[in-house]
Kinemage of the C-alpha trace (Angstrom):
@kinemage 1
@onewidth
@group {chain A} dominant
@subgroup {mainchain}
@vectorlist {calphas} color= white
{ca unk a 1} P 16.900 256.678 164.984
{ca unk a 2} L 15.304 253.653 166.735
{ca unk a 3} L 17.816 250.966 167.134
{ca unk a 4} L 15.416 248.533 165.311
{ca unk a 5} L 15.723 250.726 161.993
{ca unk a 6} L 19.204 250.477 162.830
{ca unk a 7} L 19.898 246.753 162.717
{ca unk a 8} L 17.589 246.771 159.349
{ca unk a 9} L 19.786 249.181 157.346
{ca unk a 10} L 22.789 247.458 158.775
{ca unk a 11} L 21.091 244.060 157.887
{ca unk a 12} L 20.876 245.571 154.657
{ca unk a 13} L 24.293 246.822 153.839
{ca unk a 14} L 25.443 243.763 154.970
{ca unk a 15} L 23.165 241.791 152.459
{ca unk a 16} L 24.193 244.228 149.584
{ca unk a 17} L 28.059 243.750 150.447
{ca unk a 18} L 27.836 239.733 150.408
{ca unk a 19} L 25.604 239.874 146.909
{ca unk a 20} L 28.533 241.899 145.567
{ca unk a 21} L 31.457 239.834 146.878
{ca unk a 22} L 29.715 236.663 145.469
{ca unk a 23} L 29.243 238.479 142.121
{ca unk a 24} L 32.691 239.750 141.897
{ca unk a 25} L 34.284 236.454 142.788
{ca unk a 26} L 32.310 234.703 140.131
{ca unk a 27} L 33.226 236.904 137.151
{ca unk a 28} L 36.403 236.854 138.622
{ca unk a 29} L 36.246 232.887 137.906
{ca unk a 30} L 34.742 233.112 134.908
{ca unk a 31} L 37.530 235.698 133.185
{ca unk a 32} L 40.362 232.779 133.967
{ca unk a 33} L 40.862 231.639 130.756
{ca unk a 34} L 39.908 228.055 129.486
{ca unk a 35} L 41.996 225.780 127.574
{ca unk a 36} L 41.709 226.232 123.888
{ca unk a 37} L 41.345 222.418 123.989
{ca unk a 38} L 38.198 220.147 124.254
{ca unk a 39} L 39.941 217.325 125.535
{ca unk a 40} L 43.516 216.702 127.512
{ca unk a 41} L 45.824 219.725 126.936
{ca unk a 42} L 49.175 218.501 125.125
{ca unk a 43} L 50.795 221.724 125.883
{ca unk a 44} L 50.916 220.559 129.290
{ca unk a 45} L 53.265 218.495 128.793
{ca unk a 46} L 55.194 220.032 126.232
{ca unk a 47} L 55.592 222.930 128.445
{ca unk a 48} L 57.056 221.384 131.439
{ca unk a 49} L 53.764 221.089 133.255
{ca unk a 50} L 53.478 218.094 133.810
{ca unk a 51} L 54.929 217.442 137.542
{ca unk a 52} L 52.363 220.154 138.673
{ca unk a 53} L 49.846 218.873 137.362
{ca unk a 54} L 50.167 215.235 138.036
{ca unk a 55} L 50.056 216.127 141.806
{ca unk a 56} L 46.748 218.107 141.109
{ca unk a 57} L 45.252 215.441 139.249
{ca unk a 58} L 46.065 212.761 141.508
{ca unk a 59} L 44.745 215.361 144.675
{ca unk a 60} L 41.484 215.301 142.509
{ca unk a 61} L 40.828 211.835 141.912
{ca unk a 62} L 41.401 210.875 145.814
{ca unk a 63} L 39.131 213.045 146.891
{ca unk a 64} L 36.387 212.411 144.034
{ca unk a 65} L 36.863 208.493 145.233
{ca unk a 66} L 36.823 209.290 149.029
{ca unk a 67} L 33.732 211.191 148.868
{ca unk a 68} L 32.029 208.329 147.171
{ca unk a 69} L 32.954 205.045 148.012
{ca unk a 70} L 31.200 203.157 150.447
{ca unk a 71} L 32.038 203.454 153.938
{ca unk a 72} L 33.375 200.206 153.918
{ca unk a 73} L 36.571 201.254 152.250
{ca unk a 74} L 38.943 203.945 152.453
{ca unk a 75} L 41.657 205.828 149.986
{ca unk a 76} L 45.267 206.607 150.228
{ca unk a 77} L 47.729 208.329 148.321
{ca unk a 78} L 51.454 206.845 148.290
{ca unk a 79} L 54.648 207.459 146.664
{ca unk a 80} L 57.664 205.908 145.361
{ca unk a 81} L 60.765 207.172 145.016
{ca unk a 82} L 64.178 206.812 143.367
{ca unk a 83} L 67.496 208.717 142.605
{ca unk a 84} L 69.405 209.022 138.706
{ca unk a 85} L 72.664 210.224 138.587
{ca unk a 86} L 72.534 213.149 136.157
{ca unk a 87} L 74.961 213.005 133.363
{ca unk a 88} L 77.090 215.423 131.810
{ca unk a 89} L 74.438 215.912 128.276
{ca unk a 90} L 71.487 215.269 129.618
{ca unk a 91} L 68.228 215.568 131.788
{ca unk a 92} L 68.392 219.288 131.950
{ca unk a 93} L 64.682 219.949 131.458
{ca unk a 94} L 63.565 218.133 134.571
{ca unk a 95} L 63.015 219.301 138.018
{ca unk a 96} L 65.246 217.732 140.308
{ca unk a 97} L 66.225 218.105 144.237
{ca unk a 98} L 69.812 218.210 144.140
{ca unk a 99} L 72.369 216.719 146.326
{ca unk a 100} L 75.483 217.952 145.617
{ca unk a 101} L 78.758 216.353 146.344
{ca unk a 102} L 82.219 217.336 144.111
{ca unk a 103} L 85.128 214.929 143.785
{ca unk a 104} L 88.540 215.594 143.080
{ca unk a 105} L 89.992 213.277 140.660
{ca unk a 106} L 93.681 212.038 140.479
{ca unk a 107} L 95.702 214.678 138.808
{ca unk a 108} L 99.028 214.991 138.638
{ca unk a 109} L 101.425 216.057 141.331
{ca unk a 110} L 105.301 217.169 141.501
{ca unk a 111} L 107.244 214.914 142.402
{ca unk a 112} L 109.591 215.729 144.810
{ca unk a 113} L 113.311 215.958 144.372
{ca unk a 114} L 115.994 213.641 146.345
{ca unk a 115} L 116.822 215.955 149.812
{ca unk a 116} L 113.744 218.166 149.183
{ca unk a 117} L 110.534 218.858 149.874
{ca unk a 118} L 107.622 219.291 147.569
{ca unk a 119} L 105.889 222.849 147.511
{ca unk a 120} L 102.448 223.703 146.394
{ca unk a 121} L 102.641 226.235 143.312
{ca unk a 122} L 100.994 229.633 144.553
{ca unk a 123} L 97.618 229.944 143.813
{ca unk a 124} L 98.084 232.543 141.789
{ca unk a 125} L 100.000 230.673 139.209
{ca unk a 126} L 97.120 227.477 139.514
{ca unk a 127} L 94.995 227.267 136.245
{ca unk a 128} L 91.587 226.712 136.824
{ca unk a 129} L 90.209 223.030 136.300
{ca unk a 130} L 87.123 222.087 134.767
{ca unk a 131} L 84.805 219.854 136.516
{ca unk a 132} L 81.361 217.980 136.615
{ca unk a 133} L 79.434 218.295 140.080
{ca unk a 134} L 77.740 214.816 141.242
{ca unk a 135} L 74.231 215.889 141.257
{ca unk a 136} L 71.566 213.192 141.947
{ca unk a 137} L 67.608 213.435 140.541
{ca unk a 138} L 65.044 212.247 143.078
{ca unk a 139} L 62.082 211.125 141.680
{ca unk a 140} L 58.699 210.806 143.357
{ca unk a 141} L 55.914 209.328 142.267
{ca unk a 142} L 52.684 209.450 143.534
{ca unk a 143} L 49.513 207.310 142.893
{ca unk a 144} L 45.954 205.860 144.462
{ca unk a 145} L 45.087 202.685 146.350
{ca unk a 146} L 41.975 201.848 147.677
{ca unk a 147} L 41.070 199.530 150.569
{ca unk a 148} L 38.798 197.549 151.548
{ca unk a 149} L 38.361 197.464 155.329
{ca unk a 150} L 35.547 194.912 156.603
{ca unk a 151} L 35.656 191.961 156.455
{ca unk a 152} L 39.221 192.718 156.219
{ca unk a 153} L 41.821 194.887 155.384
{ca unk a 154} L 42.982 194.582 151.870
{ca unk a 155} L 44.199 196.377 148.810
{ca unk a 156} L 40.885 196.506 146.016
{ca unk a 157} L 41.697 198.988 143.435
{ca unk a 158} L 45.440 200.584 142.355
{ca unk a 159} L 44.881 203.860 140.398
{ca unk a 160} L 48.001 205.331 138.187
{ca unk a 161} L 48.368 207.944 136.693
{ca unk a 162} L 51.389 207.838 134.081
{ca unk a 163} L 54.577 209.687 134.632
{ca unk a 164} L 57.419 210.415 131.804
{ca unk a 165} L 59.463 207.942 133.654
{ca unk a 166} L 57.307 205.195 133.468
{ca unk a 167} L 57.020 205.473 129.831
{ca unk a 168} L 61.146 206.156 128.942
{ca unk a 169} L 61.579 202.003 128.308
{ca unk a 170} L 65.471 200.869 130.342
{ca unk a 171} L 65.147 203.520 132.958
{ca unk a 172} L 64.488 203.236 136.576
{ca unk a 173} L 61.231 204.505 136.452
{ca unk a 174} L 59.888 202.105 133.596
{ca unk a 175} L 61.506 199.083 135.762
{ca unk a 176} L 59.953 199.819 138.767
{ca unk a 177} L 56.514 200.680 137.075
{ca unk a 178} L 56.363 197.900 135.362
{ca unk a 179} L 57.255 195.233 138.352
{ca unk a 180} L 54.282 196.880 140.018
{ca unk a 181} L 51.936 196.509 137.168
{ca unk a 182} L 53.000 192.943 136.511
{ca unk a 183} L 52.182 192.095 140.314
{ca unk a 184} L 48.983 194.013 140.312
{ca unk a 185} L 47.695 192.297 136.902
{ca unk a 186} L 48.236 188.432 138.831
{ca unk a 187} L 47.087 189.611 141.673
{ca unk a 188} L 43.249 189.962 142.916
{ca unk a 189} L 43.516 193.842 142.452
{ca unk a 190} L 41.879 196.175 140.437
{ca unk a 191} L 44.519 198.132 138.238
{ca unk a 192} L 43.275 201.987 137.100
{ca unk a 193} L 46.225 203.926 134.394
{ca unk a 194} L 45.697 206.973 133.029
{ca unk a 195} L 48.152 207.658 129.878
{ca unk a 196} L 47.773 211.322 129.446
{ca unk a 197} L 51.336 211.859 127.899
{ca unk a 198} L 51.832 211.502 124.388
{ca unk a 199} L 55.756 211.171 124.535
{ca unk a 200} L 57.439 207.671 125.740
{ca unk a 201} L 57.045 204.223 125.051
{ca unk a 202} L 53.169 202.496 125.734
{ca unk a 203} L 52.998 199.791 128.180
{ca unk a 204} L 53.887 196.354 126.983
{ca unk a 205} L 49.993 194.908 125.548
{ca unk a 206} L 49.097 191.386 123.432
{ca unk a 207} L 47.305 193.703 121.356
{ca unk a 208} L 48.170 196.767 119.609
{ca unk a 209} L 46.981 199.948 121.349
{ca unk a 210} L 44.436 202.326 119.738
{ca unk a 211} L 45.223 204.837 117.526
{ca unk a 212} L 44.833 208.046 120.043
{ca unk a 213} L 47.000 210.117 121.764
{ca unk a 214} L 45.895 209.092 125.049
{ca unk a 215} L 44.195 205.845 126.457
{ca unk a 216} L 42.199 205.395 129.845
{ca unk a 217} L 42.898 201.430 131.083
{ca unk a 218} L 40.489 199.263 133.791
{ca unk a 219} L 41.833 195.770 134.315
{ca unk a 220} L 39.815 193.791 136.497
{ca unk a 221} L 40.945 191.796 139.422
{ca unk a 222} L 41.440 188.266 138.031
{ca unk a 223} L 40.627 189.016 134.440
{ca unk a 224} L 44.179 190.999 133.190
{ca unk a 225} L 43.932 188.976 130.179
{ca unk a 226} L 40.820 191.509 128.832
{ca unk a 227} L 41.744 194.674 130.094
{ca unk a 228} L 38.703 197.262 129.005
{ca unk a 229} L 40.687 200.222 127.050
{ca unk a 230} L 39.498 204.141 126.284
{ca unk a 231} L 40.811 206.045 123.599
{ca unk a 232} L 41.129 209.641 124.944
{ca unk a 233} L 41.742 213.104 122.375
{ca unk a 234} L 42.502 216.286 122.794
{ca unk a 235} L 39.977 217.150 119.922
{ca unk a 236} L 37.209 216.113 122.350
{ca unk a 237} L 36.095 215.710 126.293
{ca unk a 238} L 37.846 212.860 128.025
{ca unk a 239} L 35.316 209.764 128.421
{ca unk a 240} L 33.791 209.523 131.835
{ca unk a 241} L 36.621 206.937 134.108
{ca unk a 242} L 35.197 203.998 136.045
{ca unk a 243} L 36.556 202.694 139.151
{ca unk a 244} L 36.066 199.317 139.655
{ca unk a 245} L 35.996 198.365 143.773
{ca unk a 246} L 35.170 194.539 144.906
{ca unk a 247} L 32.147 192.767 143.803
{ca unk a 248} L 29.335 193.782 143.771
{ca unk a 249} L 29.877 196.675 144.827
{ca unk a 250} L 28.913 199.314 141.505
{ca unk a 251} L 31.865 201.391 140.023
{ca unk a 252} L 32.941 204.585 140.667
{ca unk a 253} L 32.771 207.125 137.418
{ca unk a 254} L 35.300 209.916 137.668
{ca unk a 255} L 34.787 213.016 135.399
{ca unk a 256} L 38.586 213.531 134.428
{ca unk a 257} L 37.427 216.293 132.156
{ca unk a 258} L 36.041 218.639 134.289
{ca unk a 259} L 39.082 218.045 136.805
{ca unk a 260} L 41.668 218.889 134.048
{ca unk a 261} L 39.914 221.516 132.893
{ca unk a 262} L 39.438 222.952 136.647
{ca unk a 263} L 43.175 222.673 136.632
{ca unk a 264} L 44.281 224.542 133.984
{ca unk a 265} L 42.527 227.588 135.500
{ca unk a 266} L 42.861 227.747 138.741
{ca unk a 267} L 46.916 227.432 138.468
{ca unk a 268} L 46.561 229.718 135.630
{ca unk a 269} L 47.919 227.483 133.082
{ca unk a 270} L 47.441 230.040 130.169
{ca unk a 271} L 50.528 232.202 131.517
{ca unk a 272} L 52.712 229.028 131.108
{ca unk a 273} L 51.711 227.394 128.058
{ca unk a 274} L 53.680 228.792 124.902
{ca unk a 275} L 51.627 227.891 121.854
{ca unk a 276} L 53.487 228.488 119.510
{ca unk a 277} L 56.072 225.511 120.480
{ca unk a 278} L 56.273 222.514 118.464
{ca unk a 279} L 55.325 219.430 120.104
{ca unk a 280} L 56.933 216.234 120.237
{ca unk a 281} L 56.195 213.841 118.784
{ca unk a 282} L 55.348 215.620 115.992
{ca unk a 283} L 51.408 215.511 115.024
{ca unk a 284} L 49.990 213.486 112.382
{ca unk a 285} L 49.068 215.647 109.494
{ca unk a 286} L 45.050 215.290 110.371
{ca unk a 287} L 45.953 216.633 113.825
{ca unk a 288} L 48.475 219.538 112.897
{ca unk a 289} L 45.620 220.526 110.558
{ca unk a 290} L 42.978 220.558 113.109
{ca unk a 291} L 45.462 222.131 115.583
{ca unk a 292} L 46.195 224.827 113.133
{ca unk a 293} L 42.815 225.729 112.913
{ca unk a 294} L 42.243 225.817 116.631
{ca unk a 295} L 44.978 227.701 117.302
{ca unk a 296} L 44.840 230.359 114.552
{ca unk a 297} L 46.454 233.135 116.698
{ca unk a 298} L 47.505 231.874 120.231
{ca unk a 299} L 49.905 234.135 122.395
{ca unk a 300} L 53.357 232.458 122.535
């Protein structure tokens, strides 16, 4: 066999093998199942999702805005942080990052007789004491700024996507939220939040908020007092988010949608998500029916 012939049924095979590896790998995509919901998934939360996927979102939405703004500016993730003390009845449900430490408290002691000395009791005559380890809960947050680096360098645009923290009203994680969002509002900075949780307490508004599940919130550098809300579903596709940067500079639409939805099945969502678990708060009677509906016969 000539050696040309050669390197064309080689070329061949080799065509054949990469047509089949791309076709494989797309079915493979497309047999990851979907949502069953249009819009933002509830279950996501209600299933103890929701620290996963907050770090996936926010991974998303930095590098959606870093491959499009201007090269004038640039995008950063950061993070804060803070420990709770975890109490005897509660906070069970959350991930945390232990530290442990255990204390002994004052019991009592024998007291020792005139001309002796006080013994310890064997060990095998000790009764067993019952006692609460010091654990700590870290929590990290993590959000988006953008900068603005010529003519100099300066904080534009804060982007926020809402934790359950933020929203449990007294807690250390609604203080410190809402510091930052009261210094970002009187400041010349534009101020993104994404409320994709349907438990907690809103942020403090003049007005009342609207009646969905989940809201989508630009306020403009300089103009907090008319802050440009969204109403967001899960009966229906998440509106298209706008990122404001610094004049005149256009805005910077985000397809949250497609992001949540890419989500969901590449980290295989479906074989976390129990269905059949009520969700709290409980659904308004036009959403458990159209929930019901939807959800005729979902796999717990």
């Amino acid at each position: 066999m000539c050696l040309s012939l050669l390197r064309c049924l080689l070329f061949a095979d080799l065509r054949e093998a990469t047509i089949q590896i791309a076709f494989f790998g797309s079915a493979a995509e497309t047999l990851l199942m979907k949502s069953p919901f249009p819009g933002m998934d509830p279950y996501i939360e209600a299933c103890g999702l929701w620290g996963d996927f907050h770090s996936h979102l926010i991974e998303g939405i930095c590098d959606r805005l870093a491959q499009t703004v201007p090269v004038k500016y640039v995008v950063r993730t950061g993070e804060r942080s803070y420990v709770v003390l975890v109490e005897s009845e509660g906070k069970k449900t959350y991930p945390f990052f232990p530290d442990v430490s255990v204390t002994t408290p004052r019991g009592r002691t024998k007291t020792a007789k005139k001309g002796g000395t006080a013994l310890a009791e064997p060990a095998s005559q000790t009764e067993p004491l019952t006692m609460r380890a010091f654990v700590q809960e870290e929590h990290r947050e993590a959000f988006i700024e953008i900068y603005e680096t010529s003519p100099e360098h300066r904080l534009v645009t804060a982007v926020e996507v809402l934790s359950p923290s933020n929203k449990h009203s007294g807690s250390e994680g609604w203080d410190l939220y809402q510091r930052k969002r009261q210094s970002l509002l009187l400041s010349d900075v534009n101020l993104v939040e994404i409320d994709l949780l349907r438990g907690g307490q809103r942020m403090p508004m003049l007005d009342p908020w609207p009646d969905s599940p989940f809201t989508l919130l630009v306020a403009r550098a300089k103009k907090f007092q008319l802050c440009r809300v969204w109403p967001a579903h899960f009966q229906r596709p998440l509106p298209t988010l706008l990122v404001p940067l610094a004049k005149p500079d256009p805005d910077i639409p985000v397809g949250l949608q497609a992001m949540i939805d890419a989500i969901y099945q590449r980290f295989r969502y479906e074989r976390s998500v129990d269905y059949s678990k009520p969700l709290l708060p409980p659904l308004g009677s036009k959403e458990a029916a159209w929930l019901a509906k939807r959800l005729p016969a979902m796999p717990g």
